[in-house]
Structure formats: C-alpha cells, structure tokens
C-alpha positions as CSV (number, residue, x, y, z in Angstrom):
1,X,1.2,18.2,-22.0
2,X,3.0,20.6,-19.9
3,X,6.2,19.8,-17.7
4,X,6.5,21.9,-14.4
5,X,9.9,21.4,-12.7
6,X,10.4,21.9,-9.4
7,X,13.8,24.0,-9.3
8,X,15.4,24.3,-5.4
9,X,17.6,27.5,-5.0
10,X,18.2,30.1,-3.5
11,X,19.2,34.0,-4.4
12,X,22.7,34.7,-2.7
13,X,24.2,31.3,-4.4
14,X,26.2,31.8,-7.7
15,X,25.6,28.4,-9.3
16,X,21.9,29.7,-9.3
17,X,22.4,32.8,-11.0
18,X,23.2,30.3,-13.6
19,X,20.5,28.1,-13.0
20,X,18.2,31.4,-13.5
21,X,19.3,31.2,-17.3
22,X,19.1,27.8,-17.6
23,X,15.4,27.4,-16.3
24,X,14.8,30.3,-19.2
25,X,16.1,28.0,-21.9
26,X,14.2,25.0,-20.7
27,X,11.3,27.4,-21.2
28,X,12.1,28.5,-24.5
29,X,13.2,25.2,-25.8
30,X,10.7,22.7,-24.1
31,X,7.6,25.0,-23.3
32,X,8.7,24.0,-19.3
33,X,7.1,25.6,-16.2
34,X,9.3,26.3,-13.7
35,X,8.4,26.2,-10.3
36,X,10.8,27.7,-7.7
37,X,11.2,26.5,-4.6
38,X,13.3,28.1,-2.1
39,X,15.9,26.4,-0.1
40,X,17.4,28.8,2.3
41,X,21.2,28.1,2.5
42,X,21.1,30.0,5.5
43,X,18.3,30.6,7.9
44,X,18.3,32.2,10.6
45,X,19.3,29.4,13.0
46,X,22.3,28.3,11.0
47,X,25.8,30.2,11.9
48,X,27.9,31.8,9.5
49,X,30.8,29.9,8.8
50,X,34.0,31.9,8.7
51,X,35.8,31.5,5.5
52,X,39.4,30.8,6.3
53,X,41.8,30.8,3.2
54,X,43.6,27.8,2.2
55,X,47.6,27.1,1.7
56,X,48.7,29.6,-0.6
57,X,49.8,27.8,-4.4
58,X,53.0,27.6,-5.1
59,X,53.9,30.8,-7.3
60,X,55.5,28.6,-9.9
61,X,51.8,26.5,-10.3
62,X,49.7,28.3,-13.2
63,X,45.9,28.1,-12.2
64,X,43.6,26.2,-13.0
65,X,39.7,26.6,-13.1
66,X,37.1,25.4,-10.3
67,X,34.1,23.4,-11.0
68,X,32.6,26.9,-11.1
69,X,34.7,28.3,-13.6
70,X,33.9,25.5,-16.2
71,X,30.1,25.8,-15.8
72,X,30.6,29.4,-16.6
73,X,32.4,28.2,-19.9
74,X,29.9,25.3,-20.5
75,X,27.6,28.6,-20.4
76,X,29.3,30.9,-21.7
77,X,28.6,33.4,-19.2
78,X,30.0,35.7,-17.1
79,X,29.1,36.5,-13.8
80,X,28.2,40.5,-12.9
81,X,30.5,42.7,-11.3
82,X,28.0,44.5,-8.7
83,X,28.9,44.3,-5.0
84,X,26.5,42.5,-2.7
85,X,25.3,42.8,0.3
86,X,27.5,40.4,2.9
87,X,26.0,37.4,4.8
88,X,22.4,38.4,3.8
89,X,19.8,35.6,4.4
90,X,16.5,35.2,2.1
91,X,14.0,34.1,3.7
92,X,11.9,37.4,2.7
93,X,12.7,36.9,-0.6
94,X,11.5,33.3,-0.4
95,X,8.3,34.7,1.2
96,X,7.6,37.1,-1.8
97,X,8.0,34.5,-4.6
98,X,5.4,32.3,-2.7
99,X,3.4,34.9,-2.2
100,X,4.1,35.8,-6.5
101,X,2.3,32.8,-6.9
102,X,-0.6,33.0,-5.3
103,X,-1.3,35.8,-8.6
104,X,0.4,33.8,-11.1
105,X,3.8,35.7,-11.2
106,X,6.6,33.6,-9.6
107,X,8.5,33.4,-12.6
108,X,8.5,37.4,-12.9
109,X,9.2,38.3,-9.4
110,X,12.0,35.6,-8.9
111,X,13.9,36.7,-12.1
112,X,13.7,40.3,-11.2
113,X,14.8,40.0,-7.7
114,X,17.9,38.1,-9.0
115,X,18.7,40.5,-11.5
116,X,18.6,43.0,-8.5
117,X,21.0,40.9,-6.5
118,X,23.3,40.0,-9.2
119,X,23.7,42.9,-11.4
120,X,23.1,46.0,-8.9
121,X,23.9,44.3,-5.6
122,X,20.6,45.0,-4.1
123,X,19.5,44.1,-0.7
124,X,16.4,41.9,-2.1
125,X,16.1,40.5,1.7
126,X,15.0,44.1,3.3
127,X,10.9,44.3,2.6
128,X,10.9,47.8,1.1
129,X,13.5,46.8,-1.4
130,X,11.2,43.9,-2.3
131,X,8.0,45.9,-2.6
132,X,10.0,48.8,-4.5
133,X,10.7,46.0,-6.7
134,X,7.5,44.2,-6.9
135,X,5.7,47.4,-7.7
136,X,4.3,46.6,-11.0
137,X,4.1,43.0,-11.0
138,X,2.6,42.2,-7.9
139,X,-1.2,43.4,-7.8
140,X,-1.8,43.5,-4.1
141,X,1.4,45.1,-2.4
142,X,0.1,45.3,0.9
143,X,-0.9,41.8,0.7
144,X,2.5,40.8,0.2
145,X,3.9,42.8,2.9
146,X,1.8,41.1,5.1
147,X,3.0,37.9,3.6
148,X,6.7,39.0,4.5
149,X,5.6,40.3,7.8
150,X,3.7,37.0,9.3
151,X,5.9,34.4,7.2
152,X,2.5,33.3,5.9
153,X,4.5,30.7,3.5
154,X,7.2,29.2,5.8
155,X,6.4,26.5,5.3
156,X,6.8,26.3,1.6
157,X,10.5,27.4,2.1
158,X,12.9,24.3,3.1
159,X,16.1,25.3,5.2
160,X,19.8,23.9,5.1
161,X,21.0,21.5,6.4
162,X,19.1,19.1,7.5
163,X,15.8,19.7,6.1
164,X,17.1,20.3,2.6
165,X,18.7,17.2,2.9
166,X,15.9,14.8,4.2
167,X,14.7,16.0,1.0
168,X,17.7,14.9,-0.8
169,X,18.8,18.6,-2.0
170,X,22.5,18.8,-1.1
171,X,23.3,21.4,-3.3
172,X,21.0,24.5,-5.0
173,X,20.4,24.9,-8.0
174,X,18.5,20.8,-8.1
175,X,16.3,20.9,-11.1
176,X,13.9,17.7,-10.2
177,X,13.1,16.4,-13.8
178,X,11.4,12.6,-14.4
179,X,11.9,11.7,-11.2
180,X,15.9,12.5,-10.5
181,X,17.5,15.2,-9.1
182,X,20.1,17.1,-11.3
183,X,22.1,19.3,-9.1
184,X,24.6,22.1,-10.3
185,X,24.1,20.4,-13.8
186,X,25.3,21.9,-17.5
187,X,22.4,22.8,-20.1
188,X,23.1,20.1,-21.8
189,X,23.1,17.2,-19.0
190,X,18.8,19.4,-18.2
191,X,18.2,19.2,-21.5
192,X,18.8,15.3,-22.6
193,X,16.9,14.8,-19.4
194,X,13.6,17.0,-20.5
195,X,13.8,16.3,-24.1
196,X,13.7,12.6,-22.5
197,X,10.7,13.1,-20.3
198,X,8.9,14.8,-23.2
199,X,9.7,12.1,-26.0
200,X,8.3,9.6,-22.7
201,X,5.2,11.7,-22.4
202,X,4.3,11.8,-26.5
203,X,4.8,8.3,-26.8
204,X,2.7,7.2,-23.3
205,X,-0.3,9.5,-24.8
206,X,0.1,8.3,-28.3
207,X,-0.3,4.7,-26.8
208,X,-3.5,6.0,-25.4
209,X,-4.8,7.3,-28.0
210,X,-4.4,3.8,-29.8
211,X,-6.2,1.8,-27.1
212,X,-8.8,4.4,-27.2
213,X,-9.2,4.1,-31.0
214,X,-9.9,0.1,-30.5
C-alpha cells in the first residue's frame, strides 16, 4: 500500500530546504507520497520581528555549531549561496502548490519553486515569477493565476502562530508519519519511523490475507 505523508513547511525556512531532500529520499527509498502542506511562518497579520544580535563571544571561545549546522552534517549538505529576497511572505506560493494539485503536480511545482528560492534567490512570492516558473508544468496557467488572485485555497494554508499550533506544528519542516509528528528531524530519525509504518502495514495485510484464506 502506498504511504502519503503530510509534510508542513514553508519556502523561506532553511530547515525545509533540507526537508525538501529528505521528502525525496523517503520517495526513493519507501515509494512515499508526499503531500505538502503549507504553514505560513509569516502571514500577513503577523509582524516582523526585528532580529537584534546577541552578546558578542568572547574572542578567546572557538565556535561551535548550532542545531542547524549539525543537521547539515547529519546531511551532508550545504546550503546555496544565492541572495534572497528579505522578509518575503508565501502565501502565493502556498496558493500555487494547492492549486499544483488540483492536476496532479504538487510535488513538481513545490521542488521547483524551492530551487528558485534557494539556489537563484528568486522572488517565488510575486505571481509572474510563479507563472514564469510554472510554465511547463502547470497545464492551465490562467487558472492558476486566478487561484493566486482570489486565494481560492486559503484555507488549505495554516498560519503561524496560533493556528499552526492548535495543530500541534511548532516548528516547519513536521513530517506527520504513523501518527507522530517529527519536527526538524535527521534522515535517519524519518526513516526508522517509515520503514516502521511500512513493516506495520505488510504484516496488518498479511494477517488479512490469512483470515481471508480460512
């Protein structure tokens, strides 16, 4: 049997750019289908924050890495170079992987407006960049500009904070496999946990198959 997992994130958050590659694997390895869902870290009634920079390390203290660092090593990736656009929200690019689905190409359209973000800096929020983009993969182009337009699937796209965390999504990328959430997870920690859904599945069906065979 197939396994779809439900995969929140969204485009301008780093830890998802590595969560991109890691829903790929899980399809290659597992057969998985991956449906993303978008969960806006910032829509368009949440503020900004303003960064501020911490206390400055003491310049005899050799660094160490972040939480971010070693998933990048568990990975063994590096992150692109490209500059991006600043405090860009997503919502259109939301809308457009919805609207992908409606023909059957989510998957496609999600990875190549990611690839646009993250390795040209491309402004994947702005409509004609995502029908430029689209072009090719998306049949009906002027269906999904109207789908940007209108917000015909706003409803489909779950905002920070408090939505997201009703939902119990505190942090993007949450791949929701066998029932648990695994949030900002290695490979390895998603792959026990689908190779354990799948070796649940086989058995429950070859359990079946015996009571039918009596």
């Amino acid at each position: 049997m197939a396994l779809t997992i439900p995969v929140a994130h969204d485009f301008i958050c780093p830890w998802c750019w590595v969560g991109l590659f890691q829903a790929k694997r899980l399809e290659a390895d597992f057969g998985a289908t991956i449906d993303w869902v978008g969960y806006e870290l910032f829509p368009d009634e949440l503020e900004w924050p303003d960064w501020k920079p911490g206390a400055p390390a003491p310049e005899n203290k050799p660094a160490t890495p972040s939480r971010f660092d070693l998933m990048l090593a568990a990975e063994q990736m590096k992150m692109p170079t490209a500059e991006r656009p600043h405090k860009m929200r997503t919502h259109n690019a939301h809308e457009a992987v919805e609207y992908a689905k409606t023909e059957g190409v989510a998957n496609e359209l999600n990875e190549i407006l990611y690839r646009a973000l993250w390795e040209r800096g491309e402004e994947i929020n702005n409509p004609e960049v995502i029908l430029r983009l689209a072009k090719g993969t998306i049949k009906d182009l002027d269906a999904l500009k109207s789908a940007i337009e209108n917000r015909t699937f706003a409803a489909n796209i779950i905002g920070f904070d408090d939505p997201a965390y009703a939902l119990g999504v505190y942090n993007v990328p949450t791949f929701f496999i066998n029932g648990k959430r695994y949030a900002e997870q290695p490979y390895i920690a998603l792959s026990e946990a689908v190779a354990g859904e799948v070796a649940a599945e086989e058995e429950f069906f070859a359990d079946e198959g015996e009571v039918c065979a009596l």
